[in-house]
SEFIZA-3560 file (N, C-alpha, C; in Angstrom, 3 decimals):
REM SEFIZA-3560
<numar><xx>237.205</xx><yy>166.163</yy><zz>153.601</zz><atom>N</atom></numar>
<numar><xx>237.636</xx><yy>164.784</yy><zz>153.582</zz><atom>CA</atom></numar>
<numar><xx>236.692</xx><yy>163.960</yy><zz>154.443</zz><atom>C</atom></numar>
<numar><xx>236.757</xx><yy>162.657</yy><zz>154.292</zz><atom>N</atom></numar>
<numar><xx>235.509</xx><yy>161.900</yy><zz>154.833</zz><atom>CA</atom></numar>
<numar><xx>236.445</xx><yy>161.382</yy><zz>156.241</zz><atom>C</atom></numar>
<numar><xx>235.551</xx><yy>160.866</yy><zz>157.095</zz><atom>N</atom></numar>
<numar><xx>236.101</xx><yy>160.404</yy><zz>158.053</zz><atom>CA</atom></numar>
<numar><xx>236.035</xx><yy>159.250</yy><zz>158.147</zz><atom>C</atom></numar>
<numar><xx>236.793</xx><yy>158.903</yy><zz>158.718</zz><atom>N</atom></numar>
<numar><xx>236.908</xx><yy>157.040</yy><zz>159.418</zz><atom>CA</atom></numar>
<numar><xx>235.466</xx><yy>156.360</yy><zz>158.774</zz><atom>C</atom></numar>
<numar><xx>234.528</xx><yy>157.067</yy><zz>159.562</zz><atom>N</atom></numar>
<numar><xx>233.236</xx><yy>156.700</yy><zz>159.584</zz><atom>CA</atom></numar>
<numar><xx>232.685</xx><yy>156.628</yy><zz>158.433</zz><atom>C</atom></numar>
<numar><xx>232.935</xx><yy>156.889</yy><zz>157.696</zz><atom>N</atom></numar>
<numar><xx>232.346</xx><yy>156.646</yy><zz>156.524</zz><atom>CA</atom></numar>
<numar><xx>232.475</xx><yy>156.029</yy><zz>155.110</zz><atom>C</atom></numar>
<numar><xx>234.004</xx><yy>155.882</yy><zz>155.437</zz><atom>N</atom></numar>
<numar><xx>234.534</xx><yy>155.226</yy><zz>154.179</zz><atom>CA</atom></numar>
<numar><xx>234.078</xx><yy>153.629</yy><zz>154.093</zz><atom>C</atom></numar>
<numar><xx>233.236</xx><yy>152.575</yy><zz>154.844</zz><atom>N</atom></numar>
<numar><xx>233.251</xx><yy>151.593</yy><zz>154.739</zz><atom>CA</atom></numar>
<numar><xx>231.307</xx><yy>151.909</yy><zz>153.605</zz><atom>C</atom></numar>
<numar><xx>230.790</xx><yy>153.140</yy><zz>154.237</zz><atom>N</atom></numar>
<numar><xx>230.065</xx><yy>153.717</yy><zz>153.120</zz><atom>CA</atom></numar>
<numar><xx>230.161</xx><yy>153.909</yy><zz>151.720</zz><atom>C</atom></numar>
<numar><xx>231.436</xx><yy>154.802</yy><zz>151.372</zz><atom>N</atom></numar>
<numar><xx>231.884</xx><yy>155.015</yy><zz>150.439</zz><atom>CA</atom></numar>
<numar><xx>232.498</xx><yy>154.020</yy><zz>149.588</zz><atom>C</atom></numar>
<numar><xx>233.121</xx><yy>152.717</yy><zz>150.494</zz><atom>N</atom></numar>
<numar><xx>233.552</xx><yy>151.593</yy><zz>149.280</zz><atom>CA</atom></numar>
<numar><xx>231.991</xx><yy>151.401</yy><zz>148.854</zz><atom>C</atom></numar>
<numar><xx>231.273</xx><yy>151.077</yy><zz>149.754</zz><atom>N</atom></numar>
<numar><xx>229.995</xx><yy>150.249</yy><zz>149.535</zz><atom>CA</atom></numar>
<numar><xx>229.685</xx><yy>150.960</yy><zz>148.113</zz><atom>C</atom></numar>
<numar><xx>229.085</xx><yy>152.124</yy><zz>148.250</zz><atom>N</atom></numar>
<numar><xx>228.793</xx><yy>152.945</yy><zz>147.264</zz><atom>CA</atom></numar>
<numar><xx>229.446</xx><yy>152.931</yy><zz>145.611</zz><atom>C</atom></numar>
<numar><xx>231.210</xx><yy>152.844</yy><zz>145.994</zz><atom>N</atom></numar>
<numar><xx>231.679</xx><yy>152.563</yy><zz>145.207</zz><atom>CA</atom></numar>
<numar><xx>231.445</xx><yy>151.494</yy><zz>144.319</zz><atom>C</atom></numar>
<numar><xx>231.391</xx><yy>150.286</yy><zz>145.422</zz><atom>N</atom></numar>
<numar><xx>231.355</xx><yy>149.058</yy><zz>144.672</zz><atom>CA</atom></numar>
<numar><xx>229.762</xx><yy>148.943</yy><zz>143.779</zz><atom>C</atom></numar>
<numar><xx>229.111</xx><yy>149.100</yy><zz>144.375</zz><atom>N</atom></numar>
<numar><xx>227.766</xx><yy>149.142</yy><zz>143.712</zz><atom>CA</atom></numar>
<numar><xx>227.719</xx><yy>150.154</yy><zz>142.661</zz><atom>C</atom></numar>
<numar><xx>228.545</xx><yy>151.167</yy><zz>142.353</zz><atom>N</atom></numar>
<numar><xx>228.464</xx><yy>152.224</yy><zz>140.837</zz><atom>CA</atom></numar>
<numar><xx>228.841</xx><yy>151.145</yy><zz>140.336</zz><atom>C</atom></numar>
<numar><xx>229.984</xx><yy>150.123</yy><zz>140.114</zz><atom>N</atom></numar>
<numar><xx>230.857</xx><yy>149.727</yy><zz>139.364</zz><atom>CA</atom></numar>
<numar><xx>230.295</xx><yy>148.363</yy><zz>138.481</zz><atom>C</atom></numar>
<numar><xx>229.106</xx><yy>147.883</yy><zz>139.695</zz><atom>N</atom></numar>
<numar><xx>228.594</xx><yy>146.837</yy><zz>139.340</zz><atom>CA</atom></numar>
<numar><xx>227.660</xx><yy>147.257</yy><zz>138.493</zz><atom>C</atom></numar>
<numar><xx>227.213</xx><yy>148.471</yy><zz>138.666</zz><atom>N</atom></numar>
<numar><xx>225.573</xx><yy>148.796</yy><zz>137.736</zz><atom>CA</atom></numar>
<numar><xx>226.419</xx><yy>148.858</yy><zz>136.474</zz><atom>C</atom></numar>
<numar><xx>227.624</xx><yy>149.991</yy><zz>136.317</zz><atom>N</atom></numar>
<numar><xx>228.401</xx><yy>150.039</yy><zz>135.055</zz><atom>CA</atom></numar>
<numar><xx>228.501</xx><yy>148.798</yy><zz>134.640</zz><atom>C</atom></numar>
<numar><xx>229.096</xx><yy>147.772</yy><zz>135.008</zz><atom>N</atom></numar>
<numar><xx>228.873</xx><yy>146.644</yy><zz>134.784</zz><atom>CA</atom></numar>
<numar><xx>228.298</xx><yy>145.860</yy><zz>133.980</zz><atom>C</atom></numar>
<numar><xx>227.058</xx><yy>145.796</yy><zz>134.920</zz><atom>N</atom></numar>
<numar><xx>225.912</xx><yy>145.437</yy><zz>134.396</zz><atom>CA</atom></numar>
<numar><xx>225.452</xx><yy>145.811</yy><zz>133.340</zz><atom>C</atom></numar>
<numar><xx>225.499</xx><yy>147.062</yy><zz>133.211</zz><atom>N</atom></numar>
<numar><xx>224.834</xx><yy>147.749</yy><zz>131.942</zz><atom>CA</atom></numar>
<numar><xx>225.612</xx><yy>147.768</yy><zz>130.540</zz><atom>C</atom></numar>
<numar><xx>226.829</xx><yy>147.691</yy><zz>130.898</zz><atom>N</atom></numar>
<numar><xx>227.805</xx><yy>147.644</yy><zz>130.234</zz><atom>CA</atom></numar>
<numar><xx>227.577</xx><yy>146.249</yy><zz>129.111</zz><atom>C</atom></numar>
<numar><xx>227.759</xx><yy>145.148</yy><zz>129.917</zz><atom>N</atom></numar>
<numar><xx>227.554</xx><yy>143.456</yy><zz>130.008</zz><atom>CA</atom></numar>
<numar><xx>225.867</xx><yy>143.587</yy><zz>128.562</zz><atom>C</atom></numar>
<numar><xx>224.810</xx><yy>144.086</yy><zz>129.480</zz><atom>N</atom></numar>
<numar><xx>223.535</xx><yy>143.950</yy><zz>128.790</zz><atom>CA</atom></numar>
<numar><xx>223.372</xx><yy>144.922</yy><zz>127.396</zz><atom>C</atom></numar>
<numar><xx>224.535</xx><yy>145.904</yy><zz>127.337</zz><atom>N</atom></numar>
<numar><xx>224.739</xx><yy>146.499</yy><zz>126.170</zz><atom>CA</atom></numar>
<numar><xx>224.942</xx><yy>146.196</yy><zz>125.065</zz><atom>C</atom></numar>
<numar><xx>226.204</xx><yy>145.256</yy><zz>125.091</zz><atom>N</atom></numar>
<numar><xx>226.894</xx><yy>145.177</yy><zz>123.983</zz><atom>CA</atom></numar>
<numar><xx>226.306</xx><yy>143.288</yy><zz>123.725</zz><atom>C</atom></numar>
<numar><xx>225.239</xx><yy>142.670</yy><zz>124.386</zz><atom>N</atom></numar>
<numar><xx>225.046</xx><yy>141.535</yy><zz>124.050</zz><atom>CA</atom></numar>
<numar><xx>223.437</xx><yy>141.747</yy><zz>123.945</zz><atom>C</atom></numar>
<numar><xx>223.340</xx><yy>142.669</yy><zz>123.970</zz><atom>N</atom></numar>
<numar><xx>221.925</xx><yy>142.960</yy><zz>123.300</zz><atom>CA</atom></numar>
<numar><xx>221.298</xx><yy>142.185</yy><zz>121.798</zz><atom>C</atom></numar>
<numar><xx>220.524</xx><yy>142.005</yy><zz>121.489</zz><atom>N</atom></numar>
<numar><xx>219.856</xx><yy>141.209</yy><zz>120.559</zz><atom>CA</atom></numar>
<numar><xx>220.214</xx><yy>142.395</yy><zz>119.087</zz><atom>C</atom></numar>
<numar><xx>220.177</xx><yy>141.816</yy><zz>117.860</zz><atom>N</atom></numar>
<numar><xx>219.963</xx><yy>142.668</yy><zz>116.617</zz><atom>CA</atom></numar>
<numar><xx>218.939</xx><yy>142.686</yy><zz>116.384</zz><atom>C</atom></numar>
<numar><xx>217.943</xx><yy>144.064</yy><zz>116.647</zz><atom>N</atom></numar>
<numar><xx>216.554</xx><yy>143.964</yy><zz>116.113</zz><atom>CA</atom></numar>
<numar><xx>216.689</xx><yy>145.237</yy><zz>115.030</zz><atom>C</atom></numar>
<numar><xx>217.460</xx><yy>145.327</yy><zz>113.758</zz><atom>N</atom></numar>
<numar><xx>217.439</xx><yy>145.897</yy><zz>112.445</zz><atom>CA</atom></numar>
<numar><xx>216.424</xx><yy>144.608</yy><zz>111.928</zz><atom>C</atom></numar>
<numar><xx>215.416</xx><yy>145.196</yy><zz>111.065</zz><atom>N</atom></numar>
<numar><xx>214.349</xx><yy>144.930</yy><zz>110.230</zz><atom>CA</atom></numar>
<numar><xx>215.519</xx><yy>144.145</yy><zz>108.546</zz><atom>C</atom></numar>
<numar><xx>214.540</xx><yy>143.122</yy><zz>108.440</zz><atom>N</atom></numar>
<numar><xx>215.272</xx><yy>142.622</yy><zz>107.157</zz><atom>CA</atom></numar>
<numar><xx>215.732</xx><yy>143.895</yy><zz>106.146</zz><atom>C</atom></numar>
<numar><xx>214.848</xx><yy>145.224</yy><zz>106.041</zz><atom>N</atom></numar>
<numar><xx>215.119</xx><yy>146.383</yy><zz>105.062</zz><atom>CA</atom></numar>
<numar><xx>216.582</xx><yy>147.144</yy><zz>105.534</zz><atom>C</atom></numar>
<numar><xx>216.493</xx><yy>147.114</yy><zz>106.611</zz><atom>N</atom></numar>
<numar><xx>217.629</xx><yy>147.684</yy><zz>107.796</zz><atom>CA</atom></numar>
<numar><xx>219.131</xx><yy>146.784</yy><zz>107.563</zz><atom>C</atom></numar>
<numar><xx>219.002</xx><yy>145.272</yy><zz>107.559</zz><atom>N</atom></numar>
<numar><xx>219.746</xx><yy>144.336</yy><zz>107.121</zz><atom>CA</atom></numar>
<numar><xx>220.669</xx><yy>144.743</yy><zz>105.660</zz><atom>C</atom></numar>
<numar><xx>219.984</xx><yy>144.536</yy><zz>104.770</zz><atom>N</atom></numar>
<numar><xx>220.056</xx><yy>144.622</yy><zz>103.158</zz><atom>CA</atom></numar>
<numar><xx>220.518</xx><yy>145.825</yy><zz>103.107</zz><atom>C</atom></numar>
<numar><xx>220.250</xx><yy>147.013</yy><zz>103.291</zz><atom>N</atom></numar>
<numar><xx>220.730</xx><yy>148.263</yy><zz>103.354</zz><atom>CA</atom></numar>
<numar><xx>221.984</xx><yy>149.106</yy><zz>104.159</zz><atom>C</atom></numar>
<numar><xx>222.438</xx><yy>147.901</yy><zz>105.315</zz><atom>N</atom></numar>
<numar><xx>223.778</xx><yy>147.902</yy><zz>105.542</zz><atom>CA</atom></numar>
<numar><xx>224.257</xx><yy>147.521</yy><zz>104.531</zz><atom>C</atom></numar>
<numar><xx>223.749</xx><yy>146.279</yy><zz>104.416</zz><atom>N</atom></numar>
<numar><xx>224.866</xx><yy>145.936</yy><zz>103.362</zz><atom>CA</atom></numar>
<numar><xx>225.604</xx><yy>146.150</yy><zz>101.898</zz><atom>C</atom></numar>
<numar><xx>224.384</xx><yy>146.969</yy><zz>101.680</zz><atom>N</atom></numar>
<numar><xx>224.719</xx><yy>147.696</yy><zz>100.087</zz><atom>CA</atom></numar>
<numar><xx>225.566</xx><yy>148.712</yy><zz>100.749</zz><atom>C</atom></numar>
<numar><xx>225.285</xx><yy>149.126</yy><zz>101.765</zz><atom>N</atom></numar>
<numar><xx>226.398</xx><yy>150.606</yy><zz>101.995</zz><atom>CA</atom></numar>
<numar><xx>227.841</xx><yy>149.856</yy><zz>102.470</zz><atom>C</atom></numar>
<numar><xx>227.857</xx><yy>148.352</yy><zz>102.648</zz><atom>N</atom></numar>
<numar><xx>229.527</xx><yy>148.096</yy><zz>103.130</zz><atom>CA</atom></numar>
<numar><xx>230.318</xx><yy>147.340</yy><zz>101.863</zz><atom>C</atom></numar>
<numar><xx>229.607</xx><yy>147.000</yy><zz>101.017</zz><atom>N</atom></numar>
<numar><xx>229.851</xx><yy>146.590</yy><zz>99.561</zz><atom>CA</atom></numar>
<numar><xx>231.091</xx><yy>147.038</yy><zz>99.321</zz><atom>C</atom></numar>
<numar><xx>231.267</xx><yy>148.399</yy><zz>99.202</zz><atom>N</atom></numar>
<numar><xx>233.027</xx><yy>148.914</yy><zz>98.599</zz><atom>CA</atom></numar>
<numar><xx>233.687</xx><yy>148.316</yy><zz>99.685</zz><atom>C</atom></numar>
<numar><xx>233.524</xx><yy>147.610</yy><zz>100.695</zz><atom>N</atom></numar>
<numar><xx>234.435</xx><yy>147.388</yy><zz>101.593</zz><atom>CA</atom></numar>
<numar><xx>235.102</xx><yy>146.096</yy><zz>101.743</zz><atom>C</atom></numar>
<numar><xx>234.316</xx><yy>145.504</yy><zz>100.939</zz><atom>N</atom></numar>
<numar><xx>234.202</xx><yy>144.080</yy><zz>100.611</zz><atom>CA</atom></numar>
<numar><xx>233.225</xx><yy>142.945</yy><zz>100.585</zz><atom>C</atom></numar>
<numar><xx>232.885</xx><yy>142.169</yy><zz>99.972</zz><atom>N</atom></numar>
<numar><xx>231.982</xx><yy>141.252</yy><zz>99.954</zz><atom>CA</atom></numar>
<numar><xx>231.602</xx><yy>140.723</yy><zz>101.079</zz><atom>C</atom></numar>
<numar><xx>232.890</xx><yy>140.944</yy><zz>101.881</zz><atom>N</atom></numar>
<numar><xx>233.110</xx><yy>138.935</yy><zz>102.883</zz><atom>CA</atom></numar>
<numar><xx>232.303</xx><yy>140.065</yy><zz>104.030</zz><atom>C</atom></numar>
<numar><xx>232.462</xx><yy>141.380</yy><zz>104.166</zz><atom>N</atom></numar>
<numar><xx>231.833</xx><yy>142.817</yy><zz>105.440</zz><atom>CA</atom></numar>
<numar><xx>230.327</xx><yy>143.060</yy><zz>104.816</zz><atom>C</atom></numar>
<numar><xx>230.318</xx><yy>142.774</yy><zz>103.528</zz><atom>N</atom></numar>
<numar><xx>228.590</xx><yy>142.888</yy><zz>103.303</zz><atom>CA</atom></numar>
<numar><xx>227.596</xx><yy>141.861</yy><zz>103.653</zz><atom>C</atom></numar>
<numar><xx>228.370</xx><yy>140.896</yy><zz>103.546</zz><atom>N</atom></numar>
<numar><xx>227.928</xx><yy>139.794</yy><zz>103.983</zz><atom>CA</atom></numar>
<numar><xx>227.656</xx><yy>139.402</yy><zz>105.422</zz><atom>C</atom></numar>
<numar><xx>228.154</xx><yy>139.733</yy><zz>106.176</zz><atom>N</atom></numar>
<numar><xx>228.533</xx><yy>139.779</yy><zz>107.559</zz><atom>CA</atom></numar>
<numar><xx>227.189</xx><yy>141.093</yy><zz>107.945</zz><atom>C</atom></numar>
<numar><xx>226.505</xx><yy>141.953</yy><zz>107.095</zz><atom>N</atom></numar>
<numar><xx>226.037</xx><yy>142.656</yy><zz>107.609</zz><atom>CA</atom></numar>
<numar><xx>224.498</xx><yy>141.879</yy><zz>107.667</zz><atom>C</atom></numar>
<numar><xx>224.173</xx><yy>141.035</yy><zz>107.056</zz><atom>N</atom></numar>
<numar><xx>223.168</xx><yy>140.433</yy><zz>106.677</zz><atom>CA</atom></numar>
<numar><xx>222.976</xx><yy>139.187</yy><zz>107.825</zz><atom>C</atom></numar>
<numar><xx>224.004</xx><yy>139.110</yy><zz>108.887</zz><atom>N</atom></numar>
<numar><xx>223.522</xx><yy>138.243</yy><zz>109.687</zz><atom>CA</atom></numar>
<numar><xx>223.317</xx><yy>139.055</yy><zz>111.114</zz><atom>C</atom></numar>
<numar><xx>222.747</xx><yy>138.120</yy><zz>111.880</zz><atom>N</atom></numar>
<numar><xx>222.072</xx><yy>138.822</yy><zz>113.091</zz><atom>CA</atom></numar>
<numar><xx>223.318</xx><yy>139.004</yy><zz>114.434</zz><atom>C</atom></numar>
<numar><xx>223.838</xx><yy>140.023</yy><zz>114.605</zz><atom>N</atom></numar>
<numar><xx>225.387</xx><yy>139.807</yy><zz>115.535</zz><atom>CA</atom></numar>
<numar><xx>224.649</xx><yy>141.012</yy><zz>116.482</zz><atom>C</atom></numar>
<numar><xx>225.631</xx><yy>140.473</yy><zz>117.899</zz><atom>N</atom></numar>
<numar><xx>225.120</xx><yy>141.449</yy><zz>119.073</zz><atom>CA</atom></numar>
<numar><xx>226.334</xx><yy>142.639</yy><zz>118.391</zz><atom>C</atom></numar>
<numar><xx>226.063</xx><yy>143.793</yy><zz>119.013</zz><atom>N</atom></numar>
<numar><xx>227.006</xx><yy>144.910</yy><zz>119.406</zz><atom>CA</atom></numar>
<numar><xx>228.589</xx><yy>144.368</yy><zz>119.443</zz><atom>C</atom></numar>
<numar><xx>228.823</xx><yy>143.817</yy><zz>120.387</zz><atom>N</atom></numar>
<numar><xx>229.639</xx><yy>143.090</yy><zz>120.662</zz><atom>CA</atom></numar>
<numar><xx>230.790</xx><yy>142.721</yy><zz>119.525</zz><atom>C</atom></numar>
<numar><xx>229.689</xx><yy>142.183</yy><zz>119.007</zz><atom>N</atom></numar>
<numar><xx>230.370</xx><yy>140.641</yy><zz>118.015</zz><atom>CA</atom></numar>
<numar><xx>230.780</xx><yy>141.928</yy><zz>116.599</zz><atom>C</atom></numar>
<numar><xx>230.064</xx><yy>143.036</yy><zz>116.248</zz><atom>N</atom></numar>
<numar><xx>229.931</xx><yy>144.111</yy><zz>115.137</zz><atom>CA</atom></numar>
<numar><xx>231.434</xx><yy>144.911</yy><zz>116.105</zz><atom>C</atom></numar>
<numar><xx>231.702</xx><yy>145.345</yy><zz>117.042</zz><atom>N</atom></numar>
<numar><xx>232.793</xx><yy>145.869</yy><zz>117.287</zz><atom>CA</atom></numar>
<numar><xx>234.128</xx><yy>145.324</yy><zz>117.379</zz><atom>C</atom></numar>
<numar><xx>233.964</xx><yy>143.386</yy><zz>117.149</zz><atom>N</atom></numar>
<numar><xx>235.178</xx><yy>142.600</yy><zz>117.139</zz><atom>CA</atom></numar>
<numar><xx>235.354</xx><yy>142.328</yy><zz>115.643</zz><atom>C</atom></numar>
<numar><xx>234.581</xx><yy>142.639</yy><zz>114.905</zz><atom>N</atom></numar>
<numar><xx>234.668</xx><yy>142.724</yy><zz>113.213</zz><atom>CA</atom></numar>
<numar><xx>235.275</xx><yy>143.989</yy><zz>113.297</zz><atom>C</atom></numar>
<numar><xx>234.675</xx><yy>145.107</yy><zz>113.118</zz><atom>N</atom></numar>
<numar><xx>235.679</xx><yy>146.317</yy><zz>113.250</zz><atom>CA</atom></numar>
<numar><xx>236.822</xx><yy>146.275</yy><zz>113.449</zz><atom>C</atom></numar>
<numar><xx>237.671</xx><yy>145.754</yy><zz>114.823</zz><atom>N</atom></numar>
<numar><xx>238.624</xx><yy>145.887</yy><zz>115.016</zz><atom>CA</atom></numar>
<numar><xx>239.632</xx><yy>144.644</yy><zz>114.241</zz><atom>C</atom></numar>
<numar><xx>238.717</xx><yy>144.089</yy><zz>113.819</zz><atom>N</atom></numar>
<numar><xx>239.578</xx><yy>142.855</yy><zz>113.172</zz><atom>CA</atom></numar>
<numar><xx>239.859</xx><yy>143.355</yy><zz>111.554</zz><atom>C</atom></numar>
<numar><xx>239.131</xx><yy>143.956</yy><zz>110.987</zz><atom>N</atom></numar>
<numar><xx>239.029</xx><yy>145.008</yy><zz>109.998</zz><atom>CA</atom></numar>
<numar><xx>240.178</xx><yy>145.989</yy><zz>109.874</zz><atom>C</atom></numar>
<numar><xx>240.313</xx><yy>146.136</yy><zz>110.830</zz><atom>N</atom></numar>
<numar><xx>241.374</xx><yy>147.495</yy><zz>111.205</zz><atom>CA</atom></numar>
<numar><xx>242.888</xx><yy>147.281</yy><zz>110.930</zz><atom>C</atom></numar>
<numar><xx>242.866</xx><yy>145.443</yy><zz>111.795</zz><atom>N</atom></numar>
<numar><xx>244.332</xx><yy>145.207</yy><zz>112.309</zz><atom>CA</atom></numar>
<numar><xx>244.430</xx><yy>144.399</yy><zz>110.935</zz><atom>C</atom></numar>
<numar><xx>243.926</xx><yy>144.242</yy><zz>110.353</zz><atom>N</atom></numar>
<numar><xx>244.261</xx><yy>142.321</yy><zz>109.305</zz><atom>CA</atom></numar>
<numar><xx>245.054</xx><yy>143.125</yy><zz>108.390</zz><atom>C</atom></numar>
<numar><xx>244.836</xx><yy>144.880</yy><zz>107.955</zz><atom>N</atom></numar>
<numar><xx>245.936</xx><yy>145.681</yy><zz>106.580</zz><atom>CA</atom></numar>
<numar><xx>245.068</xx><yy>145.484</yy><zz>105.644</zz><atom>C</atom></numar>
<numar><xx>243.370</xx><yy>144.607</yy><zz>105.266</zz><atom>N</atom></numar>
<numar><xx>242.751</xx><yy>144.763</yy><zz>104.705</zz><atom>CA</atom></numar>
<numar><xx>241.804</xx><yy>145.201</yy><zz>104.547</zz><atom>C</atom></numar>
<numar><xx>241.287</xx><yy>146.948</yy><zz>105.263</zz><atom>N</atom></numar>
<numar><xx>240.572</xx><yy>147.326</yy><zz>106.217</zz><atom>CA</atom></numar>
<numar><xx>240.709</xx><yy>149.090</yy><zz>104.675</zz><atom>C</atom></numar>
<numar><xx>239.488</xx><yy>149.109</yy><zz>104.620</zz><atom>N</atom></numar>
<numar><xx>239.743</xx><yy>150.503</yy><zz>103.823</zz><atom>CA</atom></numar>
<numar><xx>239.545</xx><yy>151.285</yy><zz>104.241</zz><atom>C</atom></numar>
//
């Protein structure tokens, strides 16, 4: 167990894992879309059975982010295959 002495270490430490997670976390999912126009078009023929309005959606430029709040919106709406 740590002593007295050290736990004002150990928040420190703590707090700084949490911020890098954070951080990295943050710069992850708002990352830029760099799929190639061929990369584009070729989602989208593969989301076609899923619907027009999701193939369509694959053809524009969305962070991480914004592609995992379609998903889940996909999921919950009951029109989700």
């Amino acid at each position: 167990m740590a002593d007295n002495n050290n736990k004002p270490i150990m928040y420190g430490i703590l707090v700084a894992l949490v911020a890098v997670v954070g951080v990295g976390a943050y710069a992850m999912l708002t990352a830029p879309d760099d799929r190639t126009v061929n990369e584009h078009i070729g989602d989208a023929i593969s989301s076609l059975d899923a619907g027009a309005d999701d193939a369509a959606r694959e053809l524009q430029d969305r962070t991480p982010a914004e592609r995992i709040q379609d998903e889940y919106q996909d999921a919950t709406d009951g029109d989700a295959n």
